[in-house]
C-alpha positions in Angstrom: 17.0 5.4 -21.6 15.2 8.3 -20.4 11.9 8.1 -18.2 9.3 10.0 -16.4 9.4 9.5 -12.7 7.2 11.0 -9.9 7.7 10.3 -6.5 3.8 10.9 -4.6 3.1 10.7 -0.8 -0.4 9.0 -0.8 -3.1 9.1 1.4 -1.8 12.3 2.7 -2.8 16.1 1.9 0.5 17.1 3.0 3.9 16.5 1.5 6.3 14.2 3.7 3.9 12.3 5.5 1.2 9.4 4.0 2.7 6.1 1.9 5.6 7.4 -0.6 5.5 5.5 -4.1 7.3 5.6 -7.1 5.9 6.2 -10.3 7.3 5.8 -13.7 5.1 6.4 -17.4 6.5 3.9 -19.8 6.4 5.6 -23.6 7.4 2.2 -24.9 8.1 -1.3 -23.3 11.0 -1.7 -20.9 13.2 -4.8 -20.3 11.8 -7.1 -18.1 14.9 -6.8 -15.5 14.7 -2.7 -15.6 11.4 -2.7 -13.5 13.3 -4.5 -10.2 16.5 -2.2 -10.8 14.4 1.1 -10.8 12.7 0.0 -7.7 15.5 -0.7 -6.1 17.4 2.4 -6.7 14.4 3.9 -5.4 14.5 2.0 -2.6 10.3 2.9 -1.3 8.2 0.2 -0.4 6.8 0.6 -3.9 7.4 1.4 -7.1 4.8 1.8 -9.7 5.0 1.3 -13.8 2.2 2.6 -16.0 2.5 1.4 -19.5 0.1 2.2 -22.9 -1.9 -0.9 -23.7 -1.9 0.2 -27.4 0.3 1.6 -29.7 -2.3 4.9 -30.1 -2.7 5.3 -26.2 -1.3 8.3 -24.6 -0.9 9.4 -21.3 -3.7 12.3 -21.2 -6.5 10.9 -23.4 -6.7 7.1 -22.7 -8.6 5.5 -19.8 -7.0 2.3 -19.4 -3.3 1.3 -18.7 -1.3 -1.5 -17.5 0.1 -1.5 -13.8 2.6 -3.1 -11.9 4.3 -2.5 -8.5 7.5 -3.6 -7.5 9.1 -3.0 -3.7 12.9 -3.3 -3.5 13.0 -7.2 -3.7 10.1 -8.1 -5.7 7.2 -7.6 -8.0 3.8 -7.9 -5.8 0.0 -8.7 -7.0 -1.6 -5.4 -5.4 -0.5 -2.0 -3.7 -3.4 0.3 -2.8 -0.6 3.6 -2.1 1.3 3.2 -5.4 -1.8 2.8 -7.1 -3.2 6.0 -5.9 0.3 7.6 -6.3 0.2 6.5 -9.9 -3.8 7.5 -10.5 -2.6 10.9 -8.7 0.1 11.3 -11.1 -2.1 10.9 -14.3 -5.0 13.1 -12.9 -2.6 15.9 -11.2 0.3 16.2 -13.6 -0.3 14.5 -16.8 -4.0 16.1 -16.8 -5.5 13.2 -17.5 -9.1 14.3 -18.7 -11.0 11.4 -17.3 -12.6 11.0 -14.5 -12.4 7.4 -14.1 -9.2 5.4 -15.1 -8.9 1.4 -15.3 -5.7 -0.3 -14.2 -4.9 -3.3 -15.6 -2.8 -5.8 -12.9 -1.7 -9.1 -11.5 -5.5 -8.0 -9.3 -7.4 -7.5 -12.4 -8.7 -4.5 -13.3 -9.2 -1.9 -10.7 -10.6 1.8 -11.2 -9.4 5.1 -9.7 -11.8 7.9 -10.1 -11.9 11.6 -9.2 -13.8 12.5 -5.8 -13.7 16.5 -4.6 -11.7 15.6 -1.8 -8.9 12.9 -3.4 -9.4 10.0 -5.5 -11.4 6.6 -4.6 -9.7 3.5 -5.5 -12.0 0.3 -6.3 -9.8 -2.6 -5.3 -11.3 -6.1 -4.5 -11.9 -7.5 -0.7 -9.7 -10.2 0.4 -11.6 -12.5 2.9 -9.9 -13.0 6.5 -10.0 -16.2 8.3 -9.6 -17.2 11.8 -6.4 -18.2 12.4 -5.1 -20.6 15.6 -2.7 -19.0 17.7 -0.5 -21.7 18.4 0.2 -22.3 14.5 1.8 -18.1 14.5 3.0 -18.5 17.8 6.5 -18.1 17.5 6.2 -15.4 14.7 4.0 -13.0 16.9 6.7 -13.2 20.1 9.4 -12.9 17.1 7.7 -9.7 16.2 5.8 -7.8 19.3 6.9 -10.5 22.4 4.4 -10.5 25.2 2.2 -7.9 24.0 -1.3 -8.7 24.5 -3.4 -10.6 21.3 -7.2 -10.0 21.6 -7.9 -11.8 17.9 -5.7 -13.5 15.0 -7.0 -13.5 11.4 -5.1 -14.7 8.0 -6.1 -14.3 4.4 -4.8 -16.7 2.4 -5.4 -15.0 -0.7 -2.4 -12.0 0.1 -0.9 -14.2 2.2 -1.3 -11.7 5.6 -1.6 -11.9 8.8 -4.1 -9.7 10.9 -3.0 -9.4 14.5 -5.8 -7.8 16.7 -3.7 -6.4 19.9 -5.7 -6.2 23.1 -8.5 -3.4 23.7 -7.0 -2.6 27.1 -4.0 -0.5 25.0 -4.1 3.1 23.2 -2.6 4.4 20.0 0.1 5.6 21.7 1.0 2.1 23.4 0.7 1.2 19.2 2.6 3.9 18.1 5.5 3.3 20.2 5.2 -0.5 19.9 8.9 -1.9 19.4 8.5 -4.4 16.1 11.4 -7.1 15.7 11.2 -7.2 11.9 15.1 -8.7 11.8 14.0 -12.4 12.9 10.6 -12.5 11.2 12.3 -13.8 7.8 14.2 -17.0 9.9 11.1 -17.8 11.8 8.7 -17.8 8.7 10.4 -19.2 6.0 7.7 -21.4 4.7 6.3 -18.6 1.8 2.6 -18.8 4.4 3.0 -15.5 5.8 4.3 -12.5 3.2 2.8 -9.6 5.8 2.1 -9.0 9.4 -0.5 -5.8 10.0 -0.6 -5.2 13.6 -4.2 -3.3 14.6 -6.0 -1.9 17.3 -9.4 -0.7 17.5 -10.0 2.9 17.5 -10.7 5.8 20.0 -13.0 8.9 20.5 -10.4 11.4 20.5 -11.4 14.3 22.3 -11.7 17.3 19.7 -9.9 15.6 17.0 -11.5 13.2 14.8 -11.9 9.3 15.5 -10.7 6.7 13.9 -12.6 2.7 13.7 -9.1 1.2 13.6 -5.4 2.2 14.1 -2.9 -0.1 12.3 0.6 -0.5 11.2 1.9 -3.2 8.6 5.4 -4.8 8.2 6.7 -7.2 5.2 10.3 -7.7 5.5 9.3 -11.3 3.3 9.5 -8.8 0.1 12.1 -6.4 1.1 9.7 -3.6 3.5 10.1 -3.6 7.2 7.5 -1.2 8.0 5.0 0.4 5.1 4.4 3.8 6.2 0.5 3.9 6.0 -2.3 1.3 6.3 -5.1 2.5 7.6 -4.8 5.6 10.2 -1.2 5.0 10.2 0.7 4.9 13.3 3.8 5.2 11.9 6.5 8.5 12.2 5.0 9.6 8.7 0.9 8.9 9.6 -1.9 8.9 7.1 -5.6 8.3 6.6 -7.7 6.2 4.6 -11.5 6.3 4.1 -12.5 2.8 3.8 -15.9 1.6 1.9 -17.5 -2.4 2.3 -19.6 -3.0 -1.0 -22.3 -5.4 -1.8 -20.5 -6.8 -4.7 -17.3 -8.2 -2.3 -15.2 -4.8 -3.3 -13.5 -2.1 -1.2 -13.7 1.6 -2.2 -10.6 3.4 -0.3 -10.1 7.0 -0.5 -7.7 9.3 -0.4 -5.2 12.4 -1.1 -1.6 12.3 -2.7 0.6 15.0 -3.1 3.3 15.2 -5.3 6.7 15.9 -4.1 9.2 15.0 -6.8 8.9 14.9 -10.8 12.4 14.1 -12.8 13.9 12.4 -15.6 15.5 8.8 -14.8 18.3 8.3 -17.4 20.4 4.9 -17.6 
């Protein structure tokens, strides 16, 4: 077995910093069990497969492909970084020669086209709900302790938990924010919670440019402590995000990618 395989640091102009993702092209269809064995032995948050829909699709012509994402313990309904990794790849490397491609996923179909500064991802809006503290309790002092909660969200949908941290810290204070990840999988075991995103709203920034929202996201439940980038990211890699509302209950994110590794995985 011999496959194509990128490796593309997303929402990032620069290589080494953004969300790294895996991305393999599948010629012909792999063995269900081969998907979670490549992603672990790549061991990123995510892994990405493209595959033909039809015997007379290729790579550079077509405009429509399957997608899946697999992190290092399981296969997962959405990733907005691999998905740009793997739009990236077709676009950057494979010269893909259309502007808009359709992904088809475990999300339905969502579109990546070409922008002059990166590539705009049309992925659907998950609704957030108010969510009682005393029901998370124990996971949020698992995770962060006694740092101050300002508001508490959960979308039942992706099975996340937004934690709003108090307005009276900075990025910094998020930045260097201490996360227990080890515990989080024995104090929610009940399949509620599958991802914690931590936030904080955003800052002028003197010269530089300001962000609405800082945030960093954690899901040990499928095998990733800390995703590198979420938003402005404030993890030791960063990254940034444009982020679109739409009328029609859609999100339009944008962003870069560079492409850091292109090889040959043989089994």
């Amino acid at each position: 077995m011999k496959l194509p395989i990128f490796i593309a640091d997303a929402f990032t102009a620069k290589a080494f910093r953004g969300n790294p993702a895996a991305v393999c092209l599948l010629e012909n269809k792999l063995d269900e069990d081969m998907h979670q064995k490549i992603a672990r032995e790549m061991n990123l948050s995510e892994t990405a497969f493209i595959r033909k829909l039809q015997p007379t699709d290729n790579f550079t012509q077509s405009s429509c492909f399957g997608l899946r994402w697999f992190t290092p313990a399981s296969e997962v309904p959405l990733c907005g970084h691999a998905t740009l990794a793997s739009a990236a790849v077709l676009f950057h490397k494979i010269k893909n020669v259309n502007s808009t491609l359709t992904f088809v996923t475990l999300s339905g179909e969502l579109k990546a086209r070409k922008a002059e500064d990166g590539i705009v991802l049309d992925l659907p809006l998950y609704p957030a709900h108010p969510q009682d503290f005393h029901e998370v309790k124990d996971l949020i002092k698992t995770a962060i302790g006694d740092t101050l909660v300002q508001d508490i969200c959960y979308s039942p949908d992706t099975r996340k938990l937004l934690v709003r941290l108090s307005d009276t810290y900075d990025r910094s204070f998020l930045e260097n924010l201490k996360v227990n990840t080890q515990n989080l999988l024995q104090v929610e075991n009940t399949g509620k919670v599958r991802g914690l995103i931590l936030t904080l709203k955003g800052e002028p920034d003197g010269q530089n440019q300001a962000f609405d929202f800082y945030s960093r996201y954690f899901a040990p439940w499928v095998g990733v402590a800390e995703d590198p980038v979420t938003a402005f990211q404030c993890s030791c890699r960063g990254g940034e995000l444009e982020i679109s509302l739409r009328s029609d209950g859609r999100v339009d994110i944008r962003g870069g990618a560079a492409i850091v590794l292109e090889g040959t995985l043989t089994a």
